[in-house]
Backbone as CSV, one residue per row, in Angstrom:
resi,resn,N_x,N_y,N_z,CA_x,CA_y,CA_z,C_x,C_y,C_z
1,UNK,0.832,-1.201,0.000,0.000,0.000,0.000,0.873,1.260,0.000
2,UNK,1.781,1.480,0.775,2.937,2.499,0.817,3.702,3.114,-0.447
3,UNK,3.659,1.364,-1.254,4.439,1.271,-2.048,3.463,1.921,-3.206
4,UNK,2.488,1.584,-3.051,1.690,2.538,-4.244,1.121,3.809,-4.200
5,UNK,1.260,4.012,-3.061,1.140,5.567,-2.671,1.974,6.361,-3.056
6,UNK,3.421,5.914,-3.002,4.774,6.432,-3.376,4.921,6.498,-4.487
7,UNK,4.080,5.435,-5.345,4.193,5.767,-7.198,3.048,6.734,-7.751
8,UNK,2.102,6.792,-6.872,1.054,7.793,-7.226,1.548,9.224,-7.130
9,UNK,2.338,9.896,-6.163,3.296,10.446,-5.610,4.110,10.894,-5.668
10,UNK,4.935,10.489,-7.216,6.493,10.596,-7.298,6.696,11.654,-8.302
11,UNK,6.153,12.809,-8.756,5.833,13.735,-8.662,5.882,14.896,-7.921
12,UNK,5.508,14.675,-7.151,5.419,15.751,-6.098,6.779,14.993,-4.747
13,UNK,7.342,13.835,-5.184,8.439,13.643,-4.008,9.454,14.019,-4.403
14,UNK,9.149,14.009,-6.339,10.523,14.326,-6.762,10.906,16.597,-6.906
15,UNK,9.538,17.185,-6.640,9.390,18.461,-6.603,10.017,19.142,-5.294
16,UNK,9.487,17.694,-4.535,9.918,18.234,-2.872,11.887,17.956,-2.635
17,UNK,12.356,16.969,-3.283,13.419,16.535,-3.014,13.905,17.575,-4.181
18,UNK,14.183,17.598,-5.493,14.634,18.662,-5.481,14.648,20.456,-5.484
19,UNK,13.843,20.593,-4.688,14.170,22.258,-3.704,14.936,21.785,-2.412
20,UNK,14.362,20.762,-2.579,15.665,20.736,-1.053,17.073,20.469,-1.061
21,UNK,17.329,20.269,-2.320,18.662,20.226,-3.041,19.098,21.449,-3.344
22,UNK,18.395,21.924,-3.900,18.491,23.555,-4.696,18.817,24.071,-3.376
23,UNK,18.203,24.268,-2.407,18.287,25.112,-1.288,19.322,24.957,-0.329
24,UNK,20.191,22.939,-0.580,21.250,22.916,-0.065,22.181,23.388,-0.400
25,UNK,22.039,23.201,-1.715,23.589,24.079,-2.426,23.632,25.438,-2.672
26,UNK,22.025,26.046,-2.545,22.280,27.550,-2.261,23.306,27.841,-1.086
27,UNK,22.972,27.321,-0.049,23.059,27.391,1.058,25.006,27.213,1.226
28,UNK,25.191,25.937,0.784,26.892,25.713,0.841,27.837,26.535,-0.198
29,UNK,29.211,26.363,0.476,29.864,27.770,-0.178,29.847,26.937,-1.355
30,UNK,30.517,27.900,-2.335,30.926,27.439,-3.871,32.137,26.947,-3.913
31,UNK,33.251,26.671,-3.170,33.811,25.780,-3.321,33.922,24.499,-2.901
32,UNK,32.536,24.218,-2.001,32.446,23.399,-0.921,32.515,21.672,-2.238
33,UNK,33.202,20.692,-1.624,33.066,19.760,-2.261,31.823,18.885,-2.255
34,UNK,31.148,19.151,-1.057,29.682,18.408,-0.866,28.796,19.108,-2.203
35,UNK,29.070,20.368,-2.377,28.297,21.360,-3.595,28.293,20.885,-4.303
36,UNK,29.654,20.679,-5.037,30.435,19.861,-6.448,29.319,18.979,-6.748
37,UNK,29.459,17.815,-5.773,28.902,16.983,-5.627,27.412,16.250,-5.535
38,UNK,26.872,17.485,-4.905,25.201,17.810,-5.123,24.632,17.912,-6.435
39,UNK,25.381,18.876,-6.888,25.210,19.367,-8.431,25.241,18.563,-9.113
40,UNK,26.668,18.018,-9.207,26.316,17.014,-11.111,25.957,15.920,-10.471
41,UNK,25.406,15.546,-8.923,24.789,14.176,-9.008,23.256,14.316,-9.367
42,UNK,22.730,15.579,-8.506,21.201,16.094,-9.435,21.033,16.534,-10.885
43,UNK,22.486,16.611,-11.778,22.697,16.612,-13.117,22.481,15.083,-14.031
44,UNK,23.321,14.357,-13.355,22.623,13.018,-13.762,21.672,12.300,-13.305
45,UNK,21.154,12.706,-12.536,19.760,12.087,-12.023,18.831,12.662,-12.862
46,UNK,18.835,13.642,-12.969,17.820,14.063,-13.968,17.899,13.424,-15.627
47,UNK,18.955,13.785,-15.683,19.419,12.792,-17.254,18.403,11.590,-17.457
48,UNK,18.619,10.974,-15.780,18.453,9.145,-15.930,16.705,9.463,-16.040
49,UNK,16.343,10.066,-15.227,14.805,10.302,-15.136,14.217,10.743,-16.410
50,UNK,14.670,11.812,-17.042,14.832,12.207,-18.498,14.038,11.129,-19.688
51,UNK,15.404,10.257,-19.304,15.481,9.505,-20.530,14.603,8.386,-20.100
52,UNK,14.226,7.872,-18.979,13.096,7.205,-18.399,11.764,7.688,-19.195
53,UNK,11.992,8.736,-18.959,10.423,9.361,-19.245,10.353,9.462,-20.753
54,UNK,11.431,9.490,-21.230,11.368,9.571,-22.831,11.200,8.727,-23.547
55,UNK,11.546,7.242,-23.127,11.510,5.897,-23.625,9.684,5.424,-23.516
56,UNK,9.417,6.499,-22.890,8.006,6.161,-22.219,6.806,6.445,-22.921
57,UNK,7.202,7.964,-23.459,6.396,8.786,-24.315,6.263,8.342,-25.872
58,UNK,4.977,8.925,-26.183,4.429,8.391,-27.755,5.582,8.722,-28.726
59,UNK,5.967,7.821,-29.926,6.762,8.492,-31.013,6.886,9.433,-31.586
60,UNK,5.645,10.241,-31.681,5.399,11.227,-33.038,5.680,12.760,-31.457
61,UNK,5.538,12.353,-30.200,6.480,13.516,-29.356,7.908,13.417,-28.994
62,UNK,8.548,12.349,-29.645,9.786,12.236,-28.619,10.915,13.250,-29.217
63,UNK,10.694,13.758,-30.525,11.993,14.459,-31.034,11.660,15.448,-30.696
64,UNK,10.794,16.389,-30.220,11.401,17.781,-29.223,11.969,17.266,-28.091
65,UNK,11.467,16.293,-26.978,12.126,16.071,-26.193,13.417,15.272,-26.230
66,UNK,13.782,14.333,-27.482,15.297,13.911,-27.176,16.098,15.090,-27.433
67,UNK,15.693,16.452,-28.006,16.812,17.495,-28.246,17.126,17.970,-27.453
68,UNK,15.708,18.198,-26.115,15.866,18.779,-25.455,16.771,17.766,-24.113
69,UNK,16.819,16.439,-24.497,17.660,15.809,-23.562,19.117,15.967,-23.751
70,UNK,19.568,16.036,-25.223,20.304,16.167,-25.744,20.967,17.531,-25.011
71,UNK,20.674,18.152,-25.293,20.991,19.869,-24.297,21.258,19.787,-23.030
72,UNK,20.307,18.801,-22.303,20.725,18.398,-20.815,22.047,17.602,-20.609
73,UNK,22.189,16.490,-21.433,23.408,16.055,-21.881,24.373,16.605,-21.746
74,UNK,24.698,17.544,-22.694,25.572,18.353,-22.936,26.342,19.446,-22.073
75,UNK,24.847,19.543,-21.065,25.142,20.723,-20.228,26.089,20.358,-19.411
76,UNK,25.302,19.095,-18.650,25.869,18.237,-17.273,27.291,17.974,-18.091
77,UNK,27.574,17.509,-19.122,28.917,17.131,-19.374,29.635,18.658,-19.432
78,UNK,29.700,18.934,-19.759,30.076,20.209,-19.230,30.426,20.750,-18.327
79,UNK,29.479,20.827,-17.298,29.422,21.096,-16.103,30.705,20.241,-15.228
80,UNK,30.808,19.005,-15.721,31.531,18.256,-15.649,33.031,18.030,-15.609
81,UNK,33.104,18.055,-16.870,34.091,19.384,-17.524,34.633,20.627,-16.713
82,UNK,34.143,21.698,-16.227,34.792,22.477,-15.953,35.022,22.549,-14.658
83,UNK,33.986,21.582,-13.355,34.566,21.397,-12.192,35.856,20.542,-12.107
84,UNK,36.313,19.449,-13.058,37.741,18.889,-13.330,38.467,19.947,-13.092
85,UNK,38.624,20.587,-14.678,39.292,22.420,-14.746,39.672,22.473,-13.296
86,UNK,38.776,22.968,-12.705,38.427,24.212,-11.414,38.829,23.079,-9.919
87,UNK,38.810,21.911,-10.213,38.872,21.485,-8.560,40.298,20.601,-8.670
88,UNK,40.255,19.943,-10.174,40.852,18.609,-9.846,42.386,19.328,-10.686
89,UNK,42.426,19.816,-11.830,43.823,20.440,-12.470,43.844,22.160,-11.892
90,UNK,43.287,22.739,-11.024,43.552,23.833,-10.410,43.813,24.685,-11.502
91,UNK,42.909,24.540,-12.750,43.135,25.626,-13.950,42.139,26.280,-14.518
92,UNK,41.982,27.513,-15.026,41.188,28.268,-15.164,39.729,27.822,-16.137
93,UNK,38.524,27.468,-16.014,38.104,26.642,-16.645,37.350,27.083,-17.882
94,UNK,37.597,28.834,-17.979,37.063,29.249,-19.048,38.393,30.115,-19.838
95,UNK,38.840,30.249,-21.071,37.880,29.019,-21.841,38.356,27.636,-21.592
96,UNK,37.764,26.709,-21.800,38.081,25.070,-21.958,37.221,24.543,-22.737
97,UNK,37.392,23.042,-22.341,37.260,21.952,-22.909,35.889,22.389,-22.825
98,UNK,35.035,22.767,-21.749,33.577,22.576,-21.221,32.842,23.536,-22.185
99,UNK,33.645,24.903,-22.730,32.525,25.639,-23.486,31.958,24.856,-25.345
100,UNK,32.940,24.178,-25.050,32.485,23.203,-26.199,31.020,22.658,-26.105
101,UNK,31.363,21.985,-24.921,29.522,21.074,-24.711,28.718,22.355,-24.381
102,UNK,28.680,23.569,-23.602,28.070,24.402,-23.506,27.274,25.170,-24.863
103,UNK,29.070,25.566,-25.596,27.919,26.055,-26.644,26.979,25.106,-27.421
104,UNK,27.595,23.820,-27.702,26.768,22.670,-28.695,25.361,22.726,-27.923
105,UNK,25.250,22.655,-26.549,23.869,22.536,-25.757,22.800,23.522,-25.994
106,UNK,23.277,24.820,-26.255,22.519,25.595,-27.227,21.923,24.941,-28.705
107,UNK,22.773,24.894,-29.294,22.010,24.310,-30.193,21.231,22.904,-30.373
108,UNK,21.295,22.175,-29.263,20.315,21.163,-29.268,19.126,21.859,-28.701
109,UNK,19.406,22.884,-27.442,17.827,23.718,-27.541,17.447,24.523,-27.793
110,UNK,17.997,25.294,-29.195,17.524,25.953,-29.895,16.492,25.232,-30.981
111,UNK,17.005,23.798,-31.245,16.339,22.756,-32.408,15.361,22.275,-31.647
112,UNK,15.429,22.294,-30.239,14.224,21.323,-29.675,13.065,22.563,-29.829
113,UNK,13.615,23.953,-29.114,12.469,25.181,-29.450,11.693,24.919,-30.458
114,UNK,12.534,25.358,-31.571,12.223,25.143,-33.463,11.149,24.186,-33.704
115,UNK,11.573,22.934,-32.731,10.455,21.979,-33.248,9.269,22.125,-33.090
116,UNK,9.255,22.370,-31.303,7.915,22.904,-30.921,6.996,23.789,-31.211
117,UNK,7.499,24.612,-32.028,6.968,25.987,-32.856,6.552,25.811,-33.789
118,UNK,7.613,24.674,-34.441,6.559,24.229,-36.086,5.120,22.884,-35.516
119,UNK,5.824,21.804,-34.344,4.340,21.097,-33.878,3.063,22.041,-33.475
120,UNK,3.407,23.324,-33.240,2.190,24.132,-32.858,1.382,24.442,-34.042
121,UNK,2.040,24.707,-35.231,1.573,24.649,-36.769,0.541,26.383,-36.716
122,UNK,1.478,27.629,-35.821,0.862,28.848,-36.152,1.934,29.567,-36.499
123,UNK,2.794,29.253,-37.465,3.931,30.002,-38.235,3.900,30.962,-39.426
124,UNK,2.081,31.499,-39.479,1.646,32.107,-40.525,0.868,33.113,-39.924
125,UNK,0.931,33.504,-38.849,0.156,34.747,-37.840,1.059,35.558,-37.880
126,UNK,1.056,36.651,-39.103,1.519,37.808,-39.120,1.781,38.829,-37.863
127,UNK,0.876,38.928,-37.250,0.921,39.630,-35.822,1.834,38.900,-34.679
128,UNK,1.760,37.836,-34.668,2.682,37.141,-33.336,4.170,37.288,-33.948
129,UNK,4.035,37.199,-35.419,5.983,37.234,-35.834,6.399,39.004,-35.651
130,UNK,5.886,39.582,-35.675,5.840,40.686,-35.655,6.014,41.195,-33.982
131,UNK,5.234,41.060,-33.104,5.524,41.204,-32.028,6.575,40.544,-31.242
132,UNK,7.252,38.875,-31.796,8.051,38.196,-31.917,9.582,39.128,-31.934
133,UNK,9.315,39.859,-32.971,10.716,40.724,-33.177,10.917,41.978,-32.542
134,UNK,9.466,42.232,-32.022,9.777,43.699,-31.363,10.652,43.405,-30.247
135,UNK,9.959,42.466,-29.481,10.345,41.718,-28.339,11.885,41.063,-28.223
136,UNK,12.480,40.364,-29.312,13.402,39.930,-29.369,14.620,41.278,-29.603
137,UNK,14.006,42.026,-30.444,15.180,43.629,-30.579,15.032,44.379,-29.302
138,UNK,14.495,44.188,-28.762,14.530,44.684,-27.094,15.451,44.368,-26.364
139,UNK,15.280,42.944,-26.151,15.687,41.529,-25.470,17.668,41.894,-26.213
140,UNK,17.884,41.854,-27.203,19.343,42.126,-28.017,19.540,43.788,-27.688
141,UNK,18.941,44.420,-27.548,19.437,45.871,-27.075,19.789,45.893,-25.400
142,UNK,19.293,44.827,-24.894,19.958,44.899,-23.254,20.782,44.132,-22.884
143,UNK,20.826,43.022,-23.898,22.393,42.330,-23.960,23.221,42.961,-24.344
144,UNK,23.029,43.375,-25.454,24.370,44.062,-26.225,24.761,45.331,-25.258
145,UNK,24.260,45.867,-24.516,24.221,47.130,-23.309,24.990,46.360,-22.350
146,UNK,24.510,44.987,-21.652,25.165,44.771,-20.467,26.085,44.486,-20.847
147,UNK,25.881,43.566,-21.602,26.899,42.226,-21.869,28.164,42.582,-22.735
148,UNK,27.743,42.544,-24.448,28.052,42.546,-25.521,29.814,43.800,-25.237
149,UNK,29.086,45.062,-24.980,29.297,45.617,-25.113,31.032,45.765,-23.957
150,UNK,30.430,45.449,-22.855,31.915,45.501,-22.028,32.432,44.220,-22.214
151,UNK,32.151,43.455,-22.964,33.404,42.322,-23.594,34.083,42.810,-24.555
152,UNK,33.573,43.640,-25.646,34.369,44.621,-26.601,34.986,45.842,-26.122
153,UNK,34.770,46.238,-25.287,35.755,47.246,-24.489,36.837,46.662,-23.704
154,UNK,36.720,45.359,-23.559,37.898,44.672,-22.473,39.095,44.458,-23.714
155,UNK,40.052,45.510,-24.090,40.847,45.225,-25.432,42.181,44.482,-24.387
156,UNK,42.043,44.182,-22.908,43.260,42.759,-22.017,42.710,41.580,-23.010
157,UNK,41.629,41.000,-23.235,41.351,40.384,-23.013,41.873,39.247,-24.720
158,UNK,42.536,37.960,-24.496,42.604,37.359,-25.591,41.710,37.600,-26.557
159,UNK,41.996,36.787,-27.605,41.211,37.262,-29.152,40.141,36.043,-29.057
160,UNK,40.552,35.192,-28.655,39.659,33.573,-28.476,38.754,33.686,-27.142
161,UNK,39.154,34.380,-26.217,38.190,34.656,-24.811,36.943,35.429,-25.429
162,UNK,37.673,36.614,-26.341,36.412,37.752,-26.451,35.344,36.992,-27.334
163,UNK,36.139,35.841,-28.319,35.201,35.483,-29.148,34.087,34.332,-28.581
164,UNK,34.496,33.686,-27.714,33.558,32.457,-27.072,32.556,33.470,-26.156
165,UNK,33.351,34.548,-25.206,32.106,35.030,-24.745,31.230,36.117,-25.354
166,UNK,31.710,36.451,-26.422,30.583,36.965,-27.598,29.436,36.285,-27.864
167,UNK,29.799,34.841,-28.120,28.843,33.641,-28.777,27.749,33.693,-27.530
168,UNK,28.460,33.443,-26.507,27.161,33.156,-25.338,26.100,33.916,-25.706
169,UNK,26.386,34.902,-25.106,24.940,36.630,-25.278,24.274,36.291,-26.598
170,UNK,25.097,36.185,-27.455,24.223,35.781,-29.218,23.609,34.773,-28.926
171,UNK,23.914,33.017,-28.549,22.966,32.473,-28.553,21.743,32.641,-27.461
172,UNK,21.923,33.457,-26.662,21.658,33.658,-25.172,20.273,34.435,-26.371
173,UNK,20.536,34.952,-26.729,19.240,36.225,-27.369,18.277,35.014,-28.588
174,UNK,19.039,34.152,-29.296,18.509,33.541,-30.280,17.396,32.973,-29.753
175,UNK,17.852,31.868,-28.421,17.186,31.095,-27.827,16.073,31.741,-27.028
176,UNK,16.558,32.986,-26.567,14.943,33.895,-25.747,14.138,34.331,-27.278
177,UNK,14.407,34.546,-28.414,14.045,34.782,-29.044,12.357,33.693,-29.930
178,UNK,13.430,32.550,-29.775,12.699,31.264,-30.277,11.544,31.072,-29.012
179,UNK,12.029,31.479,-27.233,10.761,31.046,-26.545,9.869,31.803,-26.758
180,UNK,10.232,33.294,-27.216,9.227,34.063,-27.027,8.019,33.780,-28.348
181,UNK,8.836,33.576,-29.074,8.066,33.261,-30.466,7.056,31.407,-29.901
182,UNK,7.630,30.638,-29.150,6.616,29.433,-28.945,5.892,29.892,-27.879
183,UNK,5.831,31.516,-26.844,5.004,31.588,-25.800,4.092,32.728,-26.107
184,UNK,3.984,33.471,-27.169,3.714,34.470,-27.378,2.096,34.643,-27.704
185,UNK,1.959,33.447,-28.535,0.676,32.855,-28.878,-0.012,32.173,-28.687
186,UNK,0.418,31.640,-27.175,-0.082,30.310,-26.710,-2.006,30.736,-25.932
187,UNK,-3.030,29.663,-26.210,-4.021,30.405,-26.017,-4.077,29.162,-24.649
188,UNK,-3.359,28.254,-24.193,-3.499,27.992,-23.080,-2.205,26.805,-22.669
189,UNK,-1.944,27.464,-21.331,-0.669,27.072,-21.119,-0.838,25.725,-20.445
190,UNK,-0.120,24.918,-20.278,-0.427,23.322,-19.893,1.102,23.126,-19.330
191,UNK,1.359,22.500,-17.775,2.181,22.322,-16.660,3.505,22.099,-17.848
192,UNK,3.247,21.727,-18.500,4.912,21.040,-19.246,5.389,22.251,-19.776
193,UNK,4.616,22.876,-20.785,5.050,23.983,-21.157,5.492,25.315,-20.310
194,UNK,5.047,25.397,-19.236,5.257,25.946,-18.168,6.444,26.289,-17.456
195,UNK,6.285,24.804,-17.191,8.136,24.219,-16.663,9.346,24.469,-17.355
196,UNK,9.224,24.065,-19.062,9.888,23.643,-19.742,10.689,25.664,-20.048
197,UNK,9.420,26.637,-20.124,9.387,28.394,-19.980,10.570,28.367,-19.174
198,UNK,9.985,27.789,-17.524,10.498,28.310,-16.687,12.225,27.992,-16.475
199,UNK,12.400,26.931,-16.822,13.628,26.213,-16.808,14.244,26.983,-17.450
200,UNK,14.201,27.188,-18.888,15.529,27.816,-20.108,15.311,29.567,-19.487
201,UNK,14.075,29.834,-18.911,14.204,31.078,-18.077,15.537,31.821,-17.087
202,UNK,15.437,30.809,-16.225,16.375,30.494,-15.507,18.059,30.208,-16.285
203,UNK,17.737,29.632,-16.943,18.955,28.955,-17.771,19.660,30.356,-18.131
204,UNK,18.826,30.823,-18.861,19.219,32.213,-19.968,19.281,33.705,-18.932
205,UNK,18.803,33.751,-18.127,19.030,34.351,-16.632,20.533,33.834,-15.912
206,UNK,20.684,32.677,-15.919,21.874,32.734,-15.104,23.060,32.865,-16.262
């Protein structure tokens, strides 16, 4: 009986367990090794759950979501990647090996976006592409202000540094660009889509 309570459940155990993760590693310093450790183990846990859930789902949905696993992939390896850098060779971890999987992880969710925008099948509403771009030339006028702009004034800075962290902010704008264009028109929002907002929100925020 427990035992099926817990599968009815696992949902909301897995919502509760991780904030309480999130809130541990808020909580511990940033170099703390328990942190390290928190992190890319809730990096591959999610992966495993991921791809659980993906093996699960109907055919004709799984290619937005393997791209978008694909991106998760990429990230965590990454992530991966540059705590080595940073804990284990005591070397600077940007640039490295890791902005490789970083930037590629963009483009697996920029393609998973793409997809979802053409499965919505409203790519002919003159008015939403239109407000689409007002929104997105906004969105690129406050990057290029924060961001863009004091990486091109940093003339210390290598020729290969300025250029990888150029790329970020660019795909950083493409990808808010593509959500805004799959959220813009939505006439009713449903928990996945929600999440899925809120996540690359966050993502493109930090």
């Amino acid at each position: 009986m427990t035992l099926h309570l817990l599968r009815q459940n696992l949902w909301g155990v897995g919502v509760w367990l991780g904030g309480v993760i999130c809130l541990v590693t808020m909580l511990l310093p940033a170099d703390s090794a328990v942190r390290v450790v928190l992190v890319n183990a809730a990096g591959v846990a999610a992966l495993l759950i991921f791809l659980a859930a993906l093996l699960r789902m109907r055919s004709d949905a799984r290619a937005v979501w393997w791209w978008m696993w694909v991106y998760l992939l990429l990230t965590v390896v990454g992530d991966l990647i540059y705590d080595v850098y940073r804990f284990h060779l005591d070397e600077e971890p940007f640039p490295s090996a890791a902005d490789v999987f970083y930037l590629a992880s963009y483009v697996a969710m920029i393609t998973s976006l793409v997809l979802l925008v053409h499965r919505r099948r409203s790519g002919r509403n003159r008015e939403v592409w239109i407000d689409t771009t007002v929104m997105s030339l906004a969105a690129a006028c406050v990057v290029s202000t924060v961001v863009v702009m004091p990486v091109l004034n940093d003339t210390a800075a290598p020729a290969v540094t300025t250029a990888i962290s150029l790329i970020y902010p660019l795909l950083d704008v493409i990808a808010l660009s593509v959500l805004i264009r799959l959220l813009i028109d939505v006439k009713r929002m449903n928990l996945a889509l929600a999440l899925l907002a809120a996540a690359i929100a966050c993502t493109l925020t930090a």
